[in-house]
GUSEVEX-162890 format. One record per residue: residue in one letter; x, y, z of N, C-alpha, C, O in turn. Coordinates in pm, whole numbers, plus 50000, padded with zeros to 5 digits. Layout:
BEGIN
AXYZXYZXYZXYZ
...
END
This chain:
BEGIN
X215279057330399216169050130489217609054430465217889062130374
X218729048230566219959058130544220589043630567220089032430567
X221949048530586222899035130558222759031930701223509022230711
X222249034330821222239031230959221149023030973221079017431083
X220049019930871219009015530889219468998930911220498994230862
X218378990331004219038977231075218718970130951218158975630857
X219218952930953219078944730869217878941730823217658938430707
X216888943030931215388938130886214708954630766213898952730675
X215198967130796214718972630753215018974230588214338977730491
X216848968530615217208968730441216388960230370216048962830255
X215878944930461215448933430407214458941330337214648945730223
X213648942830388212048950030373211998961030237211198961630143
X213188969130269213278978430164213728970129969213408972929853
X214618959030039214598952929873213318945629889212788947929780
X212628939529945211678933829911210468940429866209588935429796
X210528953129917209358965229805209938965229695209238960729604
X211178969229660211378970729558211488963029448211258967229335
X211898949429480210968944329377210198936929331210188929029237
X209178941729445208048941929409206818953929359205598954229368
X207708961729313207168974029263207828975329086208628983629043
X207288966129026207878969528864206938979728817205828980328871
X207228987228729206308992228660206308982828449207108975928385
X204848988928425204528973928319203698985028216202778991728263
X204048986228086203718991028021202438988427991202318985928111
X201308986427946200378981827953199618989827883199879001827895
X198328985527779197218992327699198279007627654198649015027745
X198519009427562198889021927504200079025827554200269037927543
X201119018527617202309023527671202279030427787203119038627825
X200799025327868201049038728003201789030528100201709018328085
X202359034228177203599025928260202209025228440201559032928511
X202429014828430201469008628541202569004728624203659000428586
X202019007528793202829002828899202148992928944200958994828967
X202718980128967202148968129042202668965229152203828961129155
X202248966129218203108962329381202788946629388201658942629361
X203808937829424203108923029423203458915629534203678903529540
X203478926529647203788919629815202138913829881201238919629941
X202308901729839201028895429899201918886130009202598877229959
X201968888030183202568882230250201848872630319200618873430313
X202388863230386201508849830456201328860230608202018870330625
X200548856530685200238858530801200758854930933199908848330991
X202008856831016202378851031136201878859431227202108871531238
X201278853531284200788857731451201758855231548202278844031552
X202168866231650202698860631744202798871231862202878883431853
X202758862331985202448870832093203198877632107202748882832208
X204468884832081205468890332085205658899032002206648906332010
X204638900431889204518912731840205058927931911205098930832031
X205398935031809205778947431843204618954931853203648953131781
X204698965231960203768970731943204178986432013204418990832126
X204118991131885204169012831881203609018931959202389020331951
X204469025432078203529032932186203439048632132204279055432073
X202169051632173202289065232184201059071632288200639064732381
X200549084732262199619089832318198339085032342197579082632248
X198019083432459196619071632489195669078732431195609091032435
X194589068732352193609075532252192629077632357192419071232460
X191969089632300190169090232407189499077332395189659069432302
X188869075932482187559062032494186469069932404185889079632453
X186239066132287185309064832263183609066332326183219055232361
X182509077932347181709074432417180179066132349179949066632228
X179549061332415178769050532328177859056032194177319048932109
X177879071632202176559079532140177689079031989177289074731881
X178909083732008180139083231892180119068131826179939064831709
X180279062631905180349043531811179079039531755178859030631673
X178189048331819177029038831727176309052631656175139051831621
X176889062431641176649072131461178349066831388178429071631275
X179219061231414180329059831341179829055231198178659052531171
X180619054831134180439046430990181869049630904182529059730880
X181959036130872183309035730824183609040430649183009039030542
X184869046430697184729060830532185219048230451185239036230477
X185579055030353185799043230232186939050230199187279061430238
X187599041330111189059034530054189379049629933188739051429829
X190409057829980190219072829837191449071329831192189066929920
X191829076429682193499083929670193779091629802194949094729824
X192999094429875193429104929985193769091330124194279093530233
X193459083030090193539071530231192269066630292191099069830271
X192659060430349190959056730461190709063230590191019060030705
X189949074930534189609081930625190529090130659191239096330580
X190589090630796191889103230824193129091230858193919093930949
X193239080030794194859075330782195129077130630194529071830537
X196169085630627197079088630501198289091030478198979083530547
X199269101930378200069098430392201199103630513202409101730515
X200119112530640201359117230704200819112730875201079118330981
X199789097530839199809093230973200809083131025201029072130974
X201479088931149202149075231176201779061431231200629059431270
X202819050931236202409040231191202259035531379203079028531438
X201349039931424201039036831533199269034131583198229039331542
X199559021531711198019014431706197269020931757196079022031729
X198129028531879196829036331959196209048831857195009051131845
X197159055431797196679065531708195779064731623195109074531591
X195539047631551194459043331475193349036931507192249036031453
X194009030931643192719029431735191369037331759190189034031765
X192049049331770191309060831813191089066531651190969078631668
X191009064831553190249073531427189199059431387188319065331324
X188859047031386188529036031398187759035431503188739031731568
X186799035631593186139032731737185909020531703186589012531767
X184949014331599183739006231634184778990231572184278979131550
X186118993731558186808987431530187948976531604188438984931680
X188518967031628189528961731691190798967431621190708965831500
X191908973231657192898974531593194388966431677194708970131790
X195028957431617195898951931680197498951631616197538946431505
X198318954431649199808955731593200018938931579199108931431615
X200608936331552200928915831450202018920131370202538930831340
X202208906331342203538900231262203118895331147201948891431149
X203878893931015203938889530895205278885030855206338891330861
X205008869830801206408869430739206828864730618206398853830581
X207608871330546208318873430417209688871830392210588878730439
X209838858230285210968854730285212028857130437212998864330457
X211348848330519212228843230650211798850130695211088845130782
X211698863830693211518878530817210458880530825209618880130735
X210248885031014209338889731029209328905331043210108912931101
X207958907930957207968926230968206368929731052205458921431060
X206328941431100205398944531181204188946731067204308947830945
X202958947231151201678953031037200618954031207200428947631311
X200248965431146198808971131214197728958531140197998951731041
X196588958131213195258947931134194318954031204194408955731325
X193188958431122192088958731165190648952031159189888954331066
X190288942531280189518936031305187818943931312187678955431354
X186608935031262185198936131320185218920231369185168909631306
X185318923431509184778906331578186288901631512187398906431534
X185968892431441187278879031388187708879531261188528872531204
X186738893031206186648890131070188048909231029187938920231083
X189268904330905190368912930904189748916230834189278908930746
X189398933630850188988936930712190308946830695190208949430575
X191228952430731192398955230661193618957130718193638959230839
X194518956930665196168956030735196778967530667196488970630551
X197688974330744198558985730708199818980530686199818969230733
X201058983630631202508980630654202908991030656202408999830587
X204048993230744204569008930765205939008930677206658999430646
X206039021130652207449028030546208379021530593208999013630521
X208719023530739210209017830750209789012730888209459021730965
X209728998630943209448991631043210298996931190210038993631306
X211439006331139212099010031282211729026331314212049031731420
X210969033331201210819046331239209109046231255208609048831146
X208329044631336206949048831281206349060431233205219062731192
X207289066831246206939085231255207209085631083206989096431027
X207549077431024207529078830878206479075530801206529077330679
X205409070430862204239063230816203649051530729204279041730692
X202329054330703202039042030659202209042030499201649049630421
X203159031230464203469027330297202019018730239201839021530120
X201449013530268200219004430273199059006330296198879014830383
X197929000830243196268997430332196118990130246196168994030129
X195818973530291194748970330220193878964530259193998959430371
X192748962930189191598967230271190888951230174190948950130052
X190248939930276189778926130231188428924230237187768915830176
X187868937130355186248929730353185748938030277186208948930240
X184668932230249183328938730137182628950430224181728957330175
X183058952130348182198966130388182488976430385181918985830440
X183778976530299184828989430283184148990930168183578981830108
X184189004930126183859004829995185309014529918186059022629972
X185269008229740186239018029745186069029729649185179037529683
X186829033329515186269049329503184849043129332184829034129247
X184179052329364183429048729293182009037529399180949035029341
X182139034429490181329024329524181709008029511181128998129555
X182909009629435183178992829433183578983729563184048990629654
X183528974029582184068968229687184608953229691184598948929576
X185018944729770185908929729748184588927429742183708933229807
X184428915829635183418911929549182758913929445181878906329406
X183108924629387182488933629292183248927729143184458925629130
X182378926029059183008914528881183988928628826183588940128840
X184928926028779185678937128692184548943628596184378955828603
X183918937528526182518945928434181678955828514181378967328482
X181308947728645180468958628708181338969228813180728976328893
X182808969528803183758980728870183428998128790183609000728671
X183009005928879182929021528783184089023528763185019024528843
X184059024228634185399029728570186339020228499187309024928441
X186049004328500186698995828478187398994928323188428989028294
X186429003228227186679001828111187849013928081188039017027964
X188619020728191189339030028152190949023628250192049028928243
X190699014628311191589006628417193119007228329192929007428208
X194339007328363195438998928315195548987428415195498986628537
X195748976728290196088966028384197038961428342197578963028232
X197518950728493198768940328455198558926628507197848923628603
X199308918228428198848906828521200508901828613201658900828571
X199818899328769200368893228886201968885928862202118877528773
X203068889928946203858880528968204208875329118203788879929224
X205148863829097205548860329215204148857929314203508847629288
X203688865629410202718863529528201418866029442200328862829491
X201498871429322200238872529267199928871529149199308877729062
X200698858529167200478849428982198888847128992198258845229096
X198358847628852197198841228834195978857128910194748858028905
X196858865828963195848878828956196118889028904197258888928857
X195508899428889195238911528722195078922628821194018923128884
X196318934628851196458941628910195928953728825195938952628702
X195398966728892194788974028835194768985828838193898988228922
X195238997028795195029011728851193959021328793193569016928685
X193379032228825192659037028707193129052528703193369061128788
X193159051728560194259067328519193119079628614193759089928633
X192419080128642191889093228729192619090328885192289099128965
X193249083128927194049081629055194409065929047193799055529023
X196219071329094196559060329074197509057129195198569050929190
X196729064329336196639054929479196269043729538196569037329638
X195189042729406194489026329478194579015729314194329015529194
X195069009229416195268994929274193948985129365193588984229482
X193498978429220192128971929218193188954029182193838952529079
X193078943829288193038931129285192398923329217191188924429235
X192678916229149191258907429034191728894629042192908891929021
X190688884429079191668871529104190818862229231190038866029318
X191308849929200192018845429077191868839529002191208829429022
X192408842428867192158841128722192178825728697193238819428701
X190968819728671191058805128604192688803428514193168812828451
X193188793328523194108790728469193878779128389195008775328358
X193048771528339192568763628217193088765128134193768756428080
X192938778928087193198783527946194948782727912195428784427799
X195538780528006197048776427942197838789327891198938789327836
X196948801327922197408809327875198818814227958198798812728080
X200178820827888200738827427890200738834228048199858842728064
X201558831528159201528840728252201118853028239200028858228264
X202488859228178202468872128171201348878928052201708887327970
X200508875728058199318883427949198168878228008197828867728064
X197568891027969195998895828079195068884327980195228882927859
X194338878828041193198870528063192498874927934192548887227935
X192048871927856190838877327749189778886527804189768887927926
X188848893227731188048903027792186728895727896186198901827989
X186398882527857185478875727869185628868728016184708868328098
X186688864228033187408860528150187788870828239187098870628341
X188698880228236188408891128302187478898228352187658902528466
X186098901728271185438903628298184558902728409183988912328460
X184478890728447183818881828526184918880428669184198879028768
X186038880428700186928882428749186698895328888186878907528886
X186198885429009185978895129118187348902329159188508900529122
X186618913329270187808922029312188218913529443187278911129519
X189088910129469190108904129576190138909829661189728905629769
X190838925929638191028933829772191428951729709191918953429597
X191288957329755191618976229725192568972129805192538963729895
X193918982929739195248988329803195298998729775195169001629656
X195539010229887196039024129883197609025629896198159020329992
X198059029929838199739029329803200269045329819200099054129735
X200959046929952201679059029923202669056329878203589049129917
X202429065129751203539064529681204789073129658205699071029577
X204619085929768205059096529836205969086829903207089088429854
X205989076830000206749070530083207699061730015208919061830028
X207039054629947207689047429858208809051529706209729044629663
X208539059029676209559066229602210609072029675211649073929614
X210539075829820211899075329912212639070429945213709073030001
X211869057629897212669046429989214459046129885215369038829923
END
């Protein structure tokens, strides 16, 4: 962003930032936690990104589709140099609803792509900079269990039975995601793993991860793909 960028976009830009600490964690490796968990405003007045009308879909394409899963590389062919537009994702998505919506954070509203099956969100995008779309998508995260993410895991899956879990850095949640255990795993560290949320009985200490026993047991919430290409620009 440049010093011309409008008020909502500066808003947006401190509000990534900090929510992007990095947290030393297990052996001093510096873990990135992103901790923008935003409430949901709907509204008919949503913005919505025009561009090039997508093909229709023909019926023989929607019903061999099958939806790719959650990689350091993105979901599917959205990554880090798609822009942040509906018809464009409309059309890599068929068997999908894709709708441009509102979210709001601390007072402001910022745009987000959502992608619907029927009623049910299984994931929302947020774009780099809400006034350029051509800069792309900073975000995916991805809520239903039919996504899968790398390794086979998916929302629902216990931290014990996650592949790879025993090599994870973790941190635990602030602000929007107190009481959850954010996660990266040192073979790629595009997708942070959600855990949560963490019984709070134990009185324990905010800032310190859950015991192994408790954690353990500790489902996955949601996969986030994080360009972090975009985000280090900001």
């Amino acid at each position: 962003m440049n010093d011309s960028s409008s008020p909502i976009a500066q808003s947006l830009l401190a509000f990534i930032r900090r929510s992007v600490p990095r947290y030393g964690i297990r052996g001093g490796l510096g873990v990135a936690a992103v901790l923008m968990t935003l409430t949901l405003g709907c509204n008919s007045d949503s913005p919505t990104f025009t561009g090039e009308n997508p093909p229709t879909p023909n019926t023989q394409e929607m019903a061999n589709y099958q939806s790719p899963p959650l990689l350091d590389t993105g979901w599917g062919e959205v990554g880090v140099n798609t822009p942040f537009n509906r018809d464009r994702i409309q059309a890599l998505f068929p068997n999908y609803r894709v709708e441009s919506s509102q979210i709001s954070a601390e007072g402001m509203l910022y745009p987000v792509i959502e992608v619907y099956d029927d009623s049910i969100l299984v994931a929302r995008m947020d774009p780099n900079d809400p006034n350029n779309p051509n800069l792309g998508i900073m975000r995916i995260t991805i809520y239903d269990e039919s996504i899968a993410g790398p390794g086979g895991a998916t929302v629902g899956t216990s931290y014990n039975q996650t592949p790879g879990s025993s090599r994870f850095d973790c941190a635990p949640g602030e602000g929007p995601t107190t009481n959850y255990v954010l996660c990266y795993s040192p073979e790629g560290d595009q997708i942070q793993y959600i855990y949560g949320p963490i019984n709070t009985e134990s009185r324990r200490p905010l800032m310190e991860l859950p015991p192994e026993n408790v954690l353990g047991n500790a489902r996955l919430d949601r996969l986030v793909w994080l360009n972090w290409q975009a985000i280090n620009d900001l």
